[in-house]
C-alpha positions in Angstrom: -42.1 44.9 -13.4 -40.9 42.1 -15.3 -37.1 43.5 -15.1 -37.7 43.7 -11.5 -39.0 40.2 -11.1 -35.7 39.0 -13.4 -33.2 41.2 -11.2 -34.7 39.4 -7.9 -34.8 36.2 -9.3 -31.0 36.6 -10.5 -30.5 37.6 -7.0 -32.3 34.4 -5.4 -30.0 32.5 -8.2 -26.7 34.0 -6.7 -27.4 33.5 -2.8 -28.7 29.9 -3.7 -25.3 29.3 -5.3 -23.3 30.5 -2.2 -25.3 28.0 -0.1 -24.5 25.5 -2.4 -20.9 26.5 -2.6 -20.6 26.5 1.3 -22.3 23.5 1.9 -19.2 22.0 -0.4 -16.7 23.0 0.8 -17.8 22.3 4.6 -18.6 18.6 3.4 -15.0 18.6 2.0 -13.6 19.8 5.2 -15.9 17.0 7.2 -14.3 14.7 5.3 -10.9 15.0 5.3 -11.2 15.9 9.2 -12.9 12.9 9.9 -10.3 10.7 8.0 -7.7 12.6 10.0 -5.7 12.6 6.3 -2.4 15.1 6.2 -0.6 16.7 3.2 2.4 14.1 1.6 4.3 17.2 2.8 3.2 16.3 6.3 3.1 13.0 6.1 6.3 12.3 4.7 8.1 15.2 5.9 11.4 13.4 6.0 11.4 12.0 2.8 11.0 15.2 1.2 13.7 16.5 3.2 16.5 13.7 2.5 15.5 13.3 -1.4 16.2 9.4 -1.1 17.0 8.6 -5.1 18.2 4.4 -4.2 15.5 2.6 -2.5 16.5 -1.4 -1.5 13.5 -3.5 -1.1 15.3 -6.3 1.8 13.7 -9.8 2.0 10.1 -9.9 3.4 9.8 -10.7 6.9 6.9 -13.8 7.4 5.7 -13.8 10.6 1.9 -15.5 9.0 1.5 -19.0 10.6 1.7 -22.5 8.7 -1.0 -25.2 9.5 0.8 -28.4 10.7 1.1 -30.9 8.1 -1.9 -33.8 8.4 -2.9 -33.6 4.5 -2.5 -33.1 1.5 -5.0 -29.7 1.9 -2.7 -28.7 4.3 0.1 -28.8 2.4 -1.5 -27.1 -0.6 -2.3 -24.2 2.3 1.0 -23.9 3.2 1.9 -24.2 -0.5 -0.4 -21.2 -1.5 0.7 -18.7 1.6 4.7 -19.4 0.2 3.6 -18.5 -2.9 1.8 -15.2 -1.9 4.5 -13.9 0.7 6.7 -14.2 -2.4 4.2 -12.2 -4.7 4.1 -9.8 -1.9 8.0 -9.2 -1.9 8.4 -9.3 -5.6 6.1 -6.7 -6.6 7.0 -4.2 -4.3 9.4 -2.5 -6.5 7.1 -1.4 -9.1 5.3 1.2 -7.9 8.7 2.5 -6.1 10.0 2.2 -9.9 6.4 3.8 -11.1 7.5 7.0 -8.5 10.5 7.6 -9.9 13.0 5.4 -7.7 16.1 3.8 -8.5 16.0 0.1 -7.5 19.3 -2.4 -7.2 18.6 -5.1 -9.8 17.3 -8.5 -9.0 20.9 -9.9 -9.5 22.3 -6.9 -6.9 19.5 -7.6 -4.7 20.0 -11.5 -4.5 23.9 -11.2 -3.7 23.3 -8.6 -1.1 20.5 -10.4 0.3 22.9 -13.7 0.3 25.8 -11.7 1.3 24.2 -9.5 4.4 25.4 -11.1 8.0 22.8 -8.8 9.7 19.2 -10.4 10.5 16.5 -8.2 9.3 15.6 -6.8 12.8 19.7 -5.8 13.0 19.4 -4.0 9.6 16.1 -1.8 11.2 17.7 -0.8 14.6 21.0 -0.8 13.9 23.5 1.6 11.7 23.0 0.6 8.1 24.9 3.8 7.1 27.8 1.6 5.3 25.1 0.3 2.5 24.8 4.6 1.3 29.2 4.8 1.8 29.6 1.1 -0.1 26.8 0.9 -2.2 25.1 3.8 -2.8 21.7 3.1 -1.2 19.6 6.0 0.5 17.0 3.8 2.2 15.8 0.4 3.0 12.7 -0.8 2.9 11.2 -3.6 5.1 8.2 -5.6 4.7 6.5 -7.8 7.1 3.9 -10.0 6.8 2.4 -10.3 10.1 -0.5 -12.8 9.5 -3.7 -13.7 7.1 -7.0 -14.6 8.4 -10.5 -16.1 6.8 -13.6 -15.9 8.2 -16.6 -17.0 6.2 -15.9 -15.7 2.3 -13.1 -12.6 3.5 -9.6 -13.2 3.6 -7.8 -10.2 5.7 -4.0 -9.8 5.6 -2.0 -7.8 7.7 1.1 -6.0 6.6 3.7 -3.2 8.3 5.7 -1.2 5.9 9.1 0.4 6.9 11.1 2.8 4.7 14.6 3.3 6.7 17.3 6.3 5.7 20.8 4.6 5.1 22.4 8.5 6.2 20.4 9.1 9.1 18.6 6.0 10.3 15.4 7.6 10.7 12.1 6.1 9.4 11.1 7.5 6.6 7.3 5.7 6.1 6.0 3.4 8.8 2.4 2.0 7.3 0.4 -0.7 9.3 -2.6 -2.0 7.1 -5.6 -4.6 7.7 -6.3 -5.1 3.8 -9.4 -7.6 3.2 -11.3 -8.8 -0.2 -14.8 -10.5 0.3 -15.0 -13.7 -2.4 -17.4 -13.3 -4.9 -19.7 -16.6 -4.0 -22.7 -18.9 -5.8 -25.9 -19.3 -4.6 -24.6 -22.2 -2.6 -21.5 -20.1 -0.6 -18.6 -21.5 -3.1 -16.3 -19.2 -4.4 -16.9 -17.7 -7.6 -13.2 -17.1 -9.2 -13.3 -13.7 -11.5 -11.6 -13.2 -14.9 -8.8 -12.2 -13.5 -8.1 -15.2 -11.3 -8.4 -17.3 -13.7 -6.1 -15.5 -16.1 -3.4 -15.3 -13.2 -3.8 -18.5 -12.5 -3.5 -20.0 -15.8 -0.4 -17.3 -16.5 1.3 -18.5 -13.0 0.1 -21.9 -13.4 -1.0 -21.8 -10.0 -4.6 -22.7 -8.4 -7.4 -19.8 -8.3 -7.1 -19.5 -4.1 -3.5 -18.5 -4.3 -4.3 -16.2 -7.6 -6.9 -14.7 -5.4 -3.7 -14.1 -2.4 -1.8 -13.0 -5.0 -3.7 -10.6 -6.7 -4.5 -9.0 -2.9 -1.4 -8.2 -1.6 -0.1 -7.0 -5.2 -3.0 -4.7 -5.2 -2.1 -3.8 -1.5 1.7 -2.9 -2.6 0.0 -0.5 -5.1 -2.2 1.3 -3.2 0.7 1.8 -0.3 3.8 2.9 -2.3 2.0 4.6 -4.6 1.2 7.1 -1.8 4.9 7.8 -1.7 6.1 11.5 -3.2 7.8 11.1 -6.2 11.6 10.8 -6.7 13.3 14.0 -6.6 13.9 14.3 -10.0 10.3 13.6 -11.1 8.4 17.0 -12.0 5.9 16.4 -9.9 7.8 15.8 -6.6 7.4 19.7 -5.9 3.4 20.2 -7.0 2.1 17.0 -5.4 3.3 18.0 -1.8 -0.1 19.0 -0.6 -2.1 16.2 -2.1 -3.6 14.2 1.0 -2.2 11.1 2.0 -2.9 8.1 3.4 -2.6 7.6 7.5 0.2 5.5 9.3 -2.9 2.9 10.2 -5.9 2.2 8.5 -7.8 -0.7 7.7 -9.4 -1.0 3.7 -11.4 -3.2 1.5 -10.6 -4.2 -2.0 -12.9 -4.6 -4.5 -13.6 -6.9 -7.0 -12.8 -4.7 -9.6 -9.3 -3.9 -8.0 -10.6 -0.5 -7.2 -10.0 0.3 -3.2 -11.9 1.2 -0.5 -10.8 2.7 2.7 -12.8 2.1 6.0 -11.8 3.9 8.6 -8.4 5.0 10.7 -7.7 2.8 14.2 -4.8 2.0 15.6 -3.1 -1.4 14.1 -3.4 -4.3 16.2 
């Protein structure tokens, strides 16, 4: 009887673990359905069929308003937005470099940008094919800034990646993201500056509101190009193909711990 009772109960054990098992894997399958996510082979089909090795990172484009000058708090707001377009810009090549992309160097880059007749919006419709035959570059990349917005204690930015072949003119990445961070504040609504705020601040010598613009689109540059597959000579350009990536629009939250927190897919407006 009591090997009986032990085989059933081993039996119960197994069919409870299948359920279990099941129930997994078909939360795993809501999940990724719902967040429509695709393979990096899907996603960035193109990329891993050109192998681009030279990635140029061309000026940022700011479309984000300026308050007239009135005051001096103008000013400093206008001051502060400068400063974080130009943080948004200049940190965009590490995670490229991070992937295993070749970059110009900042002394290439600043005479080509002086040096370049074309407008940006030439250089993204039109043939760029003579910066791969003269140079050596396999794509462009083109940032624009498209606007920030504050409500209450969030700051949202909006930002459009483009990643452009130089040998066939195709887009290679084309990523519109709403990116906001909530303000830690007191009991009384003012801003409560973290650690790292101040440390950027003091290390930039800058005031904590622009560390905190800083710090969000640096964080936003990470989480986007980081998605990228890895250069073609990386080892794990091949085995990384089917890893889920992020959609062309999406809208996410960052954290005050600099962890990041997608919210949901809809289309970029």
């Amino acid at each position: 009887m009591k090997f009986i009772a032990h085989k059933n109960n081993k039996r119960i054990w197994r069919i409870m673990m299948c359920v279990l098992i099941f129930n997994f894997q078909f939360s795993i399958f809501n999940l990724l359905t719902s967040c429509k996510t695709e393979s990096r082979l899907g996603q960035y089909s193109s990329i891993y069929k050109e192998c681009p090795s030279v990635i140029y990172v061309a000026p940022l484009n700011d479309l984000s308003m300026r308050r007239a000058v009135r005051t001096t708090e103008d000013s400093l707001y206008n001051a502060s937005l400068n400063i974080a377009a130009k943080q948004l810009f200049l940190t965009a090549s590490d995670p490229l470099v991070h992937n295993g992309y070749y970059l110009p160097g900042p002394l290439a880059s600043a005479q080509l940008a002086a040096t370049e007749q074309r407008t940006g919006k030439q250089l993204r419709n039109n043939d760029i094919s003579d910066l791969k035959n003269d140079l050596g570059i396999d794509a462009v990349l083109f940032i624009t800034l498209h606007s920030w917005k504050q409500t209450s204690n969030t700051w949202t930015v909006e930002v459009e990646y483009v990643l452009r072949s130089a040998v066939s003119g195709n887009e290679l990445l084309h990523v519109s993201v709403n990116a906001m961070k909530m303000l830690s504040t007191d009991f009384k609504g003012n801003p409560l500056p973290l650690p790292e705020d101040k440390a950027f601040a003091e290390r930039y010598g800058c005031d904590l509101e622009t560390a905190q613009r800083c710090r969000l689109v640096e964080t936003l540059n990470q989480y986007v190009l980081r998605d990228l597959p890895s250069g073609n000579r990386a080892r794990q350009h091949t085995t990384e193909r089917y890893i889920p990536s992020h959609p062309e629009f999406f809208n996410l939250r960052i954290l005050n711990d600099g962890s990041v927190q997608m919210l949901k897919t809809e289309l970029y407006e």
